[in-house]
N, C-alpha and C positions, 0 to 999 in steps of 0.2 A: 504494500500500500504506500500510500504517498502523503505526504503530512498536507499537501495542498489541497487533500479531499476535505479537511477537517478545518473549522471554522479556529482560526488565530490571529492574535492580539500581539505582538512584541511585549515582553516585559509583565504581563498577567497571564503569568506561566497558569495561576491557583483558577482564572476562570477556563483559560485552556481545555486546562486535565477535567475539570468539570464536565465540558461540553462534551469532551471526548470522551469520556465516560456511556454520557447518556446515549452519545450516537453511535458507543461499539452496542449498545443494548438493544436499541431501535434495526440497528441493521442487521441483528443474529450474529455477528462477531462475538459477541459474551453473552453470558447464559444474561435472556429477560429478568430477573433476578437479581444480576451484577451478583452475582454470590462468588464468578472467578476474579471479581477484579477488587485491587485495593488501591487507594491516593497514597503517596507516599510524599511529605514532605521532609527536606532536605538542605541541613541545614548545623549551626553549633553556638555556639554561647558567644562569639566573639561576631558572628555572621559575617565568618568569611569562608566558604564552602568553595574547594575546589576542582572545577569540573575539564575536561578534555572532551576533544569531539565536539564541540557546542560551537551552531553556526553563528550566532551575534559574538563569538571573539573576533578583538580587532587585530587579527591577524599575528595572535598569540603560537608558540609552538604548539603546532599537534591540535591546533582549535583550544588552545587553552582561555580559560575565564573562571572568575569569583565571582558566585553570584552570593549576596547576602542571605538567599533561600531558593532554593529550587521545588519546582514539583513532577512529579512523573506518576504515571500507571501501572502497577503491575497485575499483571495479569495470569492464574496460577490455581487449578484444582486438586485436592487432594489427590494424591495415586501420579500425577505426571512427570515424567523426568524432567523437565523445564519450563521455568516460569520466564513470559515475555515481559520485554521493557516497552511499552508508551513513552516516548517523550520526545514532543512535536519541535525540540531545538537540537534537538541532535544531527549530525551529518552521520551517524551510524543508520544502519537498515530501520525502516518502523514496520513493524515490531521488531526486534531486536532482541537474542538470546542473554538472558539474565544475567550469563559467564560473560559471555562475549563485551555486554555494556561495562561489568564489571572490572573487566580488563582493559579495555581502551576509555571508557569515559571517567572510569575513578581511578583508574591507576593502583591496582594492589603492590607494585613494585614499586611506588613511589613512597616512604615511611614520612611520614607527615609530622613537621610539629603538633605536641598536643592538643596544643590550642586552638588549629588548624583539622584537625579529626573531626568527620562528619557524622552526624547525628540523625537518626530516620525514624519520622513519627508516621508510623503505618496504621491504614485509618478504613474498614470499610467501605468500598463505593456508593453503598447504600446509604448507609449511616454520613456522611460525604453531604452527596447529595441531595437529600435532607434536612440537615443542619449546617451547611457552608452558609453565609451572607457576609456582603461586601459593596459598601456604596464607594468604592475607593477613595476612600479618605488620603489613604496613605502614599495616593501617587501627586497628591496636589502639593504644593510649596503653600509654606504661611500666607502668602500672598497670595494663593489662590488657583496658581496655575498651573499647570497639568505638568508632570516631570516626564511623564509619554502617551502622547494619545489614546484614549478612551477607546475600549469596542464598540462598536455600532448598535450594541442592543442595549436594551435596559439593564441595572442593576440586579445582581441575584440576591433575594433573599429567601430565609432560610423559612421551613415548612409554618414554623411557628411565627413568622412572623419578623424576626430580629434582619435586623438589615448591618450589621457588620459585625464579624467575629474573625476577622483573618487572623490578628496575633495572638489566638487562641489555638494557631495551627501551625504559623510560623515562626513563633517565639519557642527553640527548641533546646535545653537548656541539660547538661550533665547529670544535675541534679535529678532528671525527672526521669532515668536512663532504666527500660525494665531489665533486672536481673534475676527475677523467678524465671523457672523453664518456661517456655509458652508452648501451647499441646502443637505436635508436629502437624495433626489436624487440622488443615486452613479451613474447612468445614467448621470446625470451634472455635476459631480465633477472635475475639473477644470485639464485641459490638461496640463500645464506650464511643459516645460522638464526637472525641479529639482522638480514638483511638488510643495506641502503645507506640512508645518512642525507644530506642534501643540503640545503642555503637555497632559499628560498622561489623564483627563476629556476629550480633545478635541477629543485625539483618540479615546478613548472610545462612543464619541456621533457621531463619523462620522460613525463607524459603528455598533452603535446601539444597543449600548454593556450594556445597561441601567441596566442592574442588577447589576454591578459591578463598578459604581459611585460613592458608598459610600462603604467607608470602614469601615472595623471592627472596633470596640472599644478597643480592644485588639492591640496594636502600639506595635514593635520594634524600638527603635529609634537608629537610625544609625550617628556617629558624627565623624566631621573628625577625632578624635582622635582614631575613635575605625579601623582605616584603619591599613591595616598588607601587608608589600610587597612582594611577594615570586616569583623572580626572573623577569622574564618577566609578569608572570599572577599575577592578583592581590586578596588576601582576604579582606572580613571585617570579623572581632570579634564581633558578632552579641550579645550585650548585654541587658539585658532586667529590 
């Protein structure tokens, strides 16, 4: 498939994944139900999450770019050896093999400052969308004006009525890190409306990502010193 099939926004990654959700359900791509899909946002306490592969880098190595939060799809039912990635700014395949994104868009061979370690709040598509609302507050300046273009539709709000909750999705914090098992059962994986938020081992064992556990021996090591700002987007100096 093609990301240009599916309705996008530069920069509201959170309405994206939404839409794209509803329209894998509508088209028979995911069970009517969404019971195989989950929102994943993507992100850590400092909010500077760094991703590879990503078409809006400005001509970063390897598509590199910091987004302060990311969001993506996954897509994954009990019993199957591979769960798919969703995620409509990638220059990787859409859908895209779970190992495969893991390997080129997160870099497991690259050892990450701590601070810099990404954080994944994995949230039912149901449950998602549902309860997501968002007047985008958060893309205006004090002054008023838009820091990027608006989508063309109306604002989403959420079943009950609430019209913004996004830093209840994107606000993704250590502190809040699940470290009980979670059932290997994506069939029981726990409904809560913000979802489980987990370290990068825990994502990888909820969906079964067991090859890509262990990292290389081969470490980049990334230190706040080696951070570079350009402008609104942020690089690292990737030294080795």
């Amino acid at each position: 498939m093609n990301a240009t099939q599916f309705q996008y926004t530069a920069c509201y990654c959170e309405e994206n994944i939404y839409l794209l959700c509803k329209a894998l359900g509508e088209q028979g791509v995911a069970a009517p139900d969404l019971s195989d899909l989950f929102v994943v946002f993507i992100s850590n306490d400092i909010q500077q999450a760094p991703f590879w592969r990503q078409r809006n880098s400005s001509g970063g190595p390897d598509g590199f770019i910091i987004w302060d939060y990311h969001v993506i799809c996954i897509q994954k039912t009990s019993g199957t050896d591979e769960a798919l990635v969703w995620d409509l700014d990638t220059t990787l395949p859409l859908p895209v093999a779970l190992s495969l994104y893991l390997k080129k868009a997160l870099r497991p061979d690259i050892l990450l400052g701590k601070a810099y370690s990404r954080l994944f709040r994995v949230v039912r598509a149901s449950a998602y969308l549902s309860s997501f609302a968002s007047d985008r507050r958060h893309m205006k300046t004090p002054e008023g004006r838009w820091r990027a273009l608006p989508p063309p539709y109306e604002c989403i709000q959420a079943a009950d009525g609430e019209v913004y909750n996004l830093e209840e999705y994107n606000v993704i914090l250590e502190e809040q890190v699940q470290h009980a098992v979670v059932e290997e059962d994506l069939d029981k994986f726990p409904t809560e409306k913000y979802g489980l938020v987990f370290n990068e081992d825990g994502f990888k064992r909820v969906f079964s990502a067991r090859c890509l556990l262990e990292l290389s021996s081969a470490f980049l090591v990334l230190s706040e010193s080696d951070v570079v700002w350009t402008g609104i987007k942020t690089w690292l100096r990737v030294t080795q």
